[in-house]
NUNU-361180 format. One record per atom (N, C-alpha, C, CB): y, z, x. Coordinates in steps of 0.05 Angstrom, whole numbers, padded with zeros to 5 digits, always signed. Last residue first. Glycine has a CB too. Example, Ala and Ser with C-alpha at 12.3 -4.5 7.8 and 13.67 -1.06 7.14 Angstrom:
BEGIN
-00045+00142+00257
-00021+00143+00273
+00001+00157+00258
-00012+00114+00282
-00114+00156+00264
-00090+00156+00246
-00066+00156+00264
-00089+00181+00226
***
This chain:
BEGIN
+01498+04633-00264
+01515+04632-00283
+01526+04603-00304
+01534+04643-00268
+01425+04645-00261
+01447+04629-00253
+01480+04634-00269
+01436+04600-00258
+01390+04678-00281
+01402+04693-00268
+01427+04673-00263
+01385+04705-00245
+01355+04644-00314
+01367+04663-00321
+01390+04672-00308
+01353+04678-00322
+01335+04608-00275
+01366+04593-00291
+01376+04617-00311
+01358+04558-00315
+01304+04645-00244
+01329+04620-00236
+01345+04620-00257
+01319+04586-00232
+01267+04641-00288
+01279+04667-00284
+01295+04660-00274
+01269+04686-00273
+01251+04584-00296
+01260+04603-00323
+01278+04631-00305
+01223+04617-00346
+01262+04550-00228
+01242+04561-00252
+01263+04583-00275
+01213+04584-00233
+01264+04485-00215
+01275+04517-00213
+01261+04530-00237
+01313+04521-00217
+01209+04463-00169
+01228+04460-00194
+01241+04483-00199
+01215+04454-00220
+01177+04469-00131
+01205+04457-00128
+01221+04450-00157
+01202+04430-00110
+01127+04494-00145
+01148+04507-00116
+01183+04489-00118
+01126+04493-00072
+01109+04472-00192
+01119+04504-00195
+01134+04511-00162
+01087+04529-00203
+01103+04418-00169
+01125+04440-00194
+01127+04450-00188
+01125+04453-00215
+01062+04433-00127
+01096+04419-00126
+01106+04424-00152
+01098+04381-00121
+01021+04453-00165
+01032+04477-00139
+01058+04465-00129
+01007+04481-00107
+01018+04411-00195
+01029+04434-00205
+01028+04456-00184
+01016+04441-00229
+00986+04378-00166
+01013+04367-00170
+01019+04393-00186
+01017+04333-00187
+00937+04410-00153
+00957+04401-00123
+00985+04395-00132
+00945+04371-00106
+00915+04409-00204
+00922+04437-00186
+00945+04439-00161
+00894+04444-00170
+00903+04355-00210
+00927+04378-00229
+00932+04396-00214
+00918+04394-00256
+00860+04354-00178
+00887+04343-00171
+00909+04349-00192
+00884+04312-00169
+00821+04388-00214
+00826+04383-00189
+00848+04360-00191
+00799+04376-00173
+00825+04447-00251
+00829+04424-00251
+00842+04413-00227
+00841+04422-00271
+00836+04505-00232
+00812+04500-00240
+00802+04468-00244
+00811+04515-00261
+00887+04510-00236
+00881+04511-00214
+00844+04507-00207
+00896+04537-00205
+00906+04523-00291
+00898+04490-00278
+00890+04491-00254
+00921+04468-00274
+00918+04566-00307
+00888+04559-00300
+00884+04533-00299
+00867+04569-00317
+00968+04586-00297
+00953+04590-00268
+00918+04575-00276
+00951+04635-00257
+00989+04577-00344
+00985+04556-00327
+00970+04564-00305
+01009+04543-00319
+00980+04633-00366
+00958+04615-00369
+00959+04595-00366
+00949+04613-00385
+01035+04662-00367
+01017+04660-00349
+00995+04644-00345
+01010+04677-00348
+01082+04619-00378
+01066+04635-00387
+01042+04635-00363
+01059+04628-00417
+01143+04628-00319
+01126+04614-00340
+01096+04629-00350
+01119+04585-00325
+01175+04659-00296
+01177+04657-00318
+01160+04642-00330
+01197+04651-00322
+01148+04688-00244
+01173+04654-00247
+01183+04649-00273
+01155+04620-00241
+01122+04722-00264
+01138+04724-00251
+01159+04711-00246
+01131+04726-00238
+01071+04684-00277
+01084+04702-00293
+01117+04715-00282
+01062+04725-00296
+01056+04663-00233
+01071+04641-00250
+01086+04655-00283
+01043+04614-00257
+01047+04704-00209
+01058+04698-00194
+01076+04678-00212
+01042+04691-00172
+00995+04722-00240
+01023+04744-00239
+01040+04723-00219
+01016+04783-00221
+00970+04688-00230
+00978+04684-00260
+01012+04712-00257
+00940+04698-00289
+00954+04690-00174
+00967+04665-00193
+00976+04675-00224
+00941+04638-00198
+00922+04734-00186
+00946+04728-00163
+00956+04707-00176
+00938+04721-00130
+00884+04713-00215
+00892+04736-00224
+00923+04745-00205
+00865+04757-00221
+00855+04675-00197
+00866+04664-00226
+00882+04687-00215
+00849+04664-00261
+00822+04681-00160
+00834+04665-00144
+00864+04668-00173
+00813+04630-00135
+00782+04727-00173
+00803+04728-00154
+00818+04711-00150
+00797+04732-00134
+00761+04693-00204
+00765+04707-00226
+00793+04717-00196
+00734+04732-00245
+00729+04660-00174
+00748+04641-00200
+00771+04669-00210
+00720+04627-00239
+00701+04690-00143
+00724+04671-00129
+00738+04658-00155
+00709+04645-00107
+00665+04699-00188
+00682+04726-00175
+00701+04713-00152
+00659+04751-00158
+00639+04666-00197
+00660+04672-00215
+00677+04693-00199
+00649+04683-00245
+00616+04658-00145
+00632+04635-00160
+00654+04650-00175
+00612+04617-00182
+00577+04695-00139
+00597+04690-00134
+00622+04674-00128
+00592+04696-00128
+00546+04690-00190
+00561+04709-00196
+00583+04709-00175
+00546+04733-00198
+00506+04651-00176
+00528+04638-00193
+00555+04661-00191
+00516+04632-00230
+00495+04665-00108
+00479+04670-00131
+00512+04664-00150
+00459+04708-00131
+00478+04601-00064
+00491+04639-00076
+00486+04639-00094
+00522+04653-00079
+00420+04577-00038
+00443+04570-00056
+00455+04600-00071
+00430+04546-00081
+00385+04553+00013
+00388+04575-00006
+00416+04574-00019
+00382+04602+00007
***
C-alpha cells in the first residue's frame, strides 16, 4: 500500500519552510533552500552554506 501523494508534499512543504528562514537569516535569498529538492546539490550546498561566511558575517565584520 503506497501513502497517499499528499504526504509527500506535506514533508516537501515542512522540510522547505525551516530552511528557507534559516538561509534567510544567513543572508542569502531565501529560495536557495529549494535545492534541497535536488539530490547531491543538496549535500554540496549544506557544505556552503555551513562553511562559507555568510552575507550577515561580513556585515557585522569590521
Amino acid at each position: 500500500m503506497h501513502p497517499h501523494p499528499f504526504f509527500g508534499l506535506l514533508a516537501a512543504i515542512l522540510a522547505v519552510i525551516p530552511a528557507w528562514r534559516v538561509v534567510s537569516k544567513a543572508g542569502y535569498h531565501g529560495a536557495w533552500s529549494l535545492l534541497l529538492f535536488v539530490p547531491l546539490v543538496n549535500i554540496i550546498m549544506l557544505y556552503v552554506f555551513a562553511f562559507s561566511q555568510w552575507p550577515t558575517e561580513r556585515a557585522r565584520s569590521p
